[in-house]
MARDOLUM-664729 format. One record per residue (C-alpha): residue in three letters; z, y, x negated. Coordinates in steps of 0.2 Angstrom, whole numbers, padded with zeros to 4 digits, always signed. Layout:
N
AlaZYX ...
// end
This chain:
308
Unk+0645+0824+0251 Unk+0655+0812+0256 Unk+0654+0804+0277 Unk+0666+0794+0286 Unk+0657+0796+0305 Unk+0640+0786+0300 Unk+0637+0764+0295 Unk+0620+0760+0292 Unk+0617+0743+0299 Unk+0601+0730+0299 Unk+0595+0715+0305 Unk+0587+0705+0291 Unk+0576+0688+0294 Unk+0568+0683+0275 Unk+0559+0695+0266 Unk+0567+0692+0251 Unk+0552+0702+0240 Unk+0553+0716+0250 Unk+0572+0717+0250 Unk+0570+0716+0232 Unk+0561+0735+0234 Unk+0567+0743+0248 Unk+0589+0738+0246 Unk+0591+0746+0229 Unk+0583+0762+0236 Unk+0598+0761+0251 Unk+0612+0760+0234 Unk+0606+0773+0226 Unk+0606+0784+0240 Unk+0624+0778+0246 Unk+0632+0781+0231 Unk+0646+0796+0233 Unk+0645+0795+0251 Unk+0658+0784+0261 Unk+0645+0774+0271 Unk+0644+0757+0274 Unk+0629+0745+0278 Unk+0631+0733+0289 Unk+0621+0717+0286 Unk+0615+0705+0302 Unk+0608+0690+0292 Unk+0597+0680+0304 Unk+0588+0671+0287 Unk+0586+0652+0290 Unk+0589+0650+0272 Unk+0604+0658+0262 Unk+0590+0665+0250 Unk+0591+0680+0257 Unk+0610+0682+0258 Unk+0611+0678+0239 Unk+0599+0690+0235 Unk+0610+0703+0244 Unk+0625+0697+0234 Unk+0619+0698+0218 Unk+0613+0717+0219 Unk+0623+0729+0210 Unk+0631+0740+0224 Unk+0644+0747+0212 Unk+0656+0758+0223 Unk+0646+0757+0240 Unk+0653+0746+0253 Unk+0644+0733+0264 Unk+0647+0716+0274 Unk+0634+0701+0279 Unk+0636+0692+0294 Unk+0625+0675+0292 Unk+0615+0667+0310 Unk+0604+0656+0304 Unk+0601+0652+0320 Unk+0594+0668+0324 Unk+0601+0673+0339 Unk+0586+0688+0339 Unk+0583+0705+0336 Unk+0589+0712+0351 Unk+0607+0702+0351 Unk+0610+0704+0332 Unk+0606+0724+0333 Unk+0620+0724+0347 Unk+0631+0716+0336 Unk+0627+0726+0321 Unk+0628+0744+0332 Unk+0643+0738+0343 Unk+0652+0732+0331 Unk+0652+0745+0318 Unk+0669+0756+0315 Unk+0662+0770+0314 Unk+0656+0785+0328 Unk+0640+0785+0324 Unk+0628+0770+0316 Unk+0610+0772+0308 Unk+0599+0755+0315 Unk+0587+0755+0300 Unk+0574+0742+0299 Unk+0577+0733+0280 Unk+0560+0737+0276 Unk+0560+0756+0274 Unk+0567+0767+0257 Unk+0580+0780+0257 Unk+0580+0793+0247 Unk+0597+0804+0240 Unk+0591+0819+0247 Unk+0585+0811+0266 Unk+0600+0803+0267 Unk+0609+0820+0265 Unk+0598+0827+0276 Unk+0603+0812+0290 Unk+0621+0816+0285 Unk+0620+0834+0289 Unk+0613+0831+0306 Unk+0621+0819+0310 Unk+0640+0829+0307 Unk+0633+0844+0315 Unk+0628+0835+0332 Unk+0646+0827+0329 Unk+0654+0845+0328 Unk+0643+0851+0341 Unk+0651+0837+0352 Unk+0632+0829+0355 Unk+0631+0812+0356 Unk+0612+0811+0361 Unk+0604+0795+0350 Unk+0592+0802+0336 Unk+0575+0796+0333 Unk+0572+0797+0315 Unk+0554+0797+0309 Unk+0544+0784+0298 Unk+0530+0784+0289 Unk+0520+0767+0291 Unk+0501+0765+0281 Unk+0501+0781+0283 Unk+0504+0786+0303 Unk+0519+0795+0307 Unk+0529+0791+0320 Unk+0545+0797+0330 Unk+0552+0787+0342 Unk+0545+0779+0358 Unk+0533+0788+0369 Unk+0524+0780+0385 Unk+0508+0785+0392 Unk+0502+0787+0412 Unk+0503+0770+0415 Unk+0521+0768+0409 Unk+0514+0756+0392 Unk+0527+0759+0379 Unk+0522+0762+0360 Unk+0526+0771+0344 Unk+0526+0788+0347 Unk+0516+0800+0334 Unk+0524+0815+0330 Unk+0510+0828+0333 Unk+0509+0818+0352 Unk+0509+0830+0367 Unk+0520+0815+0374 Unk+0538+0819+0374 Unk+0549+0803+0365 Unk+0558+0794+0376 Unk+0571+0788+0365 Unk+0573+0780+0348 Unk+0562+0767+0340 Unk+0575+0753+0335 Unk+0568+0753+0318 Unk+0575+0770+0313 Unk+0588+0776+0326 Unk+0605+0783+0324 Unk+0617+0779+0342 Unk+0634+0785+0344 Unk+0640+0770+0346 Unk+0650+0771+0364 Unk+0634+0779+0372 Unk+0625+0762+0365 Unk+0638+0751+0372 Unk+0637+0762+0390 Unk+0622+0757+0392 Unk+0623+0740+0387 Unk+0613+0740+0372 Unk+0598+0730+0370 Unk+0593+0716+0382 Unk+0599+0701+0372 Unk+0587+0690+0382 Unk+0570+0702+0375 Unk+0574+0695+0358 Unk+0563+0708+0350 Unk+0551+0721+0352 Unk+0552+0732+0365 Unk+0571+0730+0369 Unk+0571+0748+0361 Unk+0560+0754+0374 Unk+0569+0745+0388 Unk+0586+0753+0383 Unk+0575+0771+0380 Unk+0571+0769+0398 Unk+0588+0767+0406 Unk+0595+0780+0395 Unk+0581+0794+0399 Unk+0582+0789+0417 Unk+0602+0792+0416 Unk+0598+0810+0409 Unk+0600+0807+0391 Unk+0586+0814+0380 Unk+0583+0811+0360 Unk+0586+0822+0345 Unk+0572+0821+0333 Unk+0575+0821+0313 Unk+0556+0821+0303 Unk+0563+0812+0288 Unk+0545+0804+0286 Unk+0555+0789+0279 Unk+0543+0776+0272 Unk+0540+0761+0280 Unk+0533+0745+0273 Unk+0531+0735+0291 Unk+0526+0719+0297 Unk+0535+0710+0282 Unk+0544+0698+0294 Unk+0527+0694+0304 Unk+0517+0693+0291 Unk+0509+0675+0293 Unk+0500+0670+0308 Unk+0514+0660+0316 Unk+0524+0675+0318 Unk+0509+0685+0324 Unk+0510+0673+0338 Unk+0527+0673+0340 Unk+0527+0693+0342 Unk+0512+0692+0354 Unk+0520+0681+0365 Unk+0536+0690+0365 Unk+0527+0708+0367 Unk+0517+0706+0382 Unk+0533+0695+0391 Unk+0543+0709+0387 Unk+0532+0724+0391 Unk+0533+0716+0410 Unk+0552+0712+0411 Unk+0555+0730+0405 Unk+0543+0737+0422 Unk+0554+0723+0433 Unk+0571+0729+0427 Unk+0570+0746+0422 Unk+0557+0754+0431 Unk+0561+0757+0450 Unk+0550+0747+0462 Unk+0542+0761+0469 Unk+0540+0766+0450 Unk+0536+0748+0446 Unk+0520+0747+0460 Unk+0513+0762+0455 Unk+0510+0756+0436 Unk+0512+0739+0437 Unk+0495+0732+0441 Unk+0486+0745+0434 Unk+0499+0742+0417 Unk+0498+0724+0420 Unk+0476+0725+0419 Unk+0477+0732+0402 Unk+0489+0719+0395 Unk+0476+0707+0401 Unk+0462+0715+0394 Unk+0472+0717+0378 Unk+0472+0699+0378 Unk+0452+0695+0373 Unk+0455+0706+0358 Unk+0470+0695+0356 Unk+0458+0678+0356 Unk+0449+0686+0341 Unk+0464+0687+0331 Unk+0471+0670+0335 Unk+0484+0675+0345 Unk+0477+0675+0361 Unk+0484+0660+0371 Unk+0502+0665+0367 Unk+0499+0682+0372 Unk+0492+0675+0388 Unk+0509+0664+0390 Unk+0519+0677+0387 Unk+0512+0685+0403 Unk+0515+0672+0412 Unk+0532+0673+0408 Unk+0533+0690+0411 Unk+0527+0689+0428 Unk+0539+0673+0433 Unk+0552+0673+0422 Unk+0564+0687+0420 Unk+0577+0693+0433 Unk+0586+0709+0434 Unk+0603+0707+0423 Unk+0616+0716+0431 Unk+0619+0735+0424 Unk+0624+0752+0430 Unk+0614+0762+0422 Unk+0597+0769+0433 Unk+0581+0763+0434 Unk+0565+0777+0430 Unk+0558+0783+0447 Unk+0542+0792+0449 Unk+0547+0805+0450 Unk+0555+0805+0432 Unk+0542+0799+0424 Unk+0529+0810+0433 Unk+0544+0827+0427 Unk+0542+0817+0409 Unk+0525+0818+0407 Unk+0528+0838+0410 Unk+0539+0842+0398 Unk+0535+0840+0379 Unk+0547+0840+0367 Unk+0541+0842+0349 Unk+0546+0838+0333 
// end
């Protein structure tokens, strides 16, 4: 089977050993199909790049961009999504494995929702230590996380490590907020897009996923901690409405704060505790058309399920 509609694309950042196991899983299953991967290099060393470069990808296609700058998660996956050329593009995170037969499986769905004329995002499941998740799900306070697939709580939208976008309803909706950098930027843009009326397909492929490789020393713990509890604020101040917004904010905002003396024991609490700070100061509504979630949305979301 053979597919000119789909690009897989992903936005690396070092890695290398686990590029080494998880890339060559991606060939294989490419190979005699027509897609592409898309490669969004944000490595600050051209270790990584190499690496790409000296696998044996045989008839299967693929380009890197290199930012050693790293411009973020959030800005890259824009690019890497946005500026695919094809319909549809799989955002993968580099540490998860394909398989032949789940890629097919993808393809398949994916050509029947383009037949069908839906162009509804698809939240593709992972496997993760052993939790499966689909998607992002948010509870009664509006907190955003991964959503398990035997959850009574409906997914939101797509978890940016395994999501497949029609490309022009990502670019409608503006993608992801360059300025989150990473995480939660998927949820942000899940937000807007439910609150717009579009809802999430749901594929079980039960892909595995290694996570954590590019956080894996206590630096980049930090660094996420900080990022995270900015970001879960600046999505309440620009996607939620303020009515919304009041209702959950200070009951949302109590539990980040209490999150933050578990924090402390894992050496991560002061730059949790500065990212809220941020979060609460820092942070302005960017210009956009899409809608913000009322209450009422969220109260009619909480109502109705939608199971894998």
């Amino acid at each position: 089977m053979t597919t000119g509609i789909l690009t897989i694309s992903t936005v690396l950042f070092g890695g290398a050993e686990t590029l080494a196991r998880t890339i060559p899983t991606w060939i294989q299953s490419l190979d005699g199909t027509e897609i592409a991967c898309r490669f969004i290099d944000n490595s600050p060393s051209d270790d990584v790049e190499n690496l790409i470069r000296s696998m044996d990808w045989g008839s299967v296609t693929f380009t890197l961009e290199r930012h050693p700058g790293n411009p973020g998660f959030a800005s890259s996956a824009n690019s890497a999504v946005g500026g695919a050329d094809t319909p549809w593009v799989f955002l993968l995170n580099p540490d998860v494995y394909l398989s032949p037969a789940k890629l097919q499986d993808l393809i398949g769905y994916v050509e029947g929702s383009d037949t069908a004329g839906d162009h509804s995002p698809i939240a593709v499941s992972l496997l993760t230590d052993g939790a499966h998740t689909c998607g992002i799900s948010m509870d009664r306070l509006g907190y955003f996380s991964d959503r398990p697939v035997d959850s009574g709580r409906p997914c939101l939208g797509p978890s940016g490590g395994a999501a497949v976008f029609h490309r022009s309803t990502f670019v409608k909706f503006g993608g992801f907020d360059a300025d989150l950098f990473a995480w939660g930027e998927d949820a942000g843009l899940a937000v807007r897009m439910y609150a717009s009326g579009i809802r999430t397909n749901l594929l079980p492929l039960e892909l595995e996923h290694e996570g954590g490789h590019s956080v894996a020393s206590l630096t980049g713990q930090r660094f996420k901690a900080s990022l995270l509890s900015r970001n879960r604020l600046w999505v309440i101040k620009r996607d939620f409405s303020r009515a919304f917004g009041a209702t959950v904010g200070i009951a949302q905002l109590a539990m980040i704060l209490a999150n933050g003396i578990r924090k402390i024991t894992l050496g991560t609490g002061k730059e949790h505790f500065q990212g809220v700070a941020r979060g609460l100061l820092q942070g302005s509504q960017p210009t956009r058309l899409s809608s913000r979630m009322t209450l009422g949305q969220f109260t009619s979301y909480h109502r109705s399920g939608r199971v894998l």
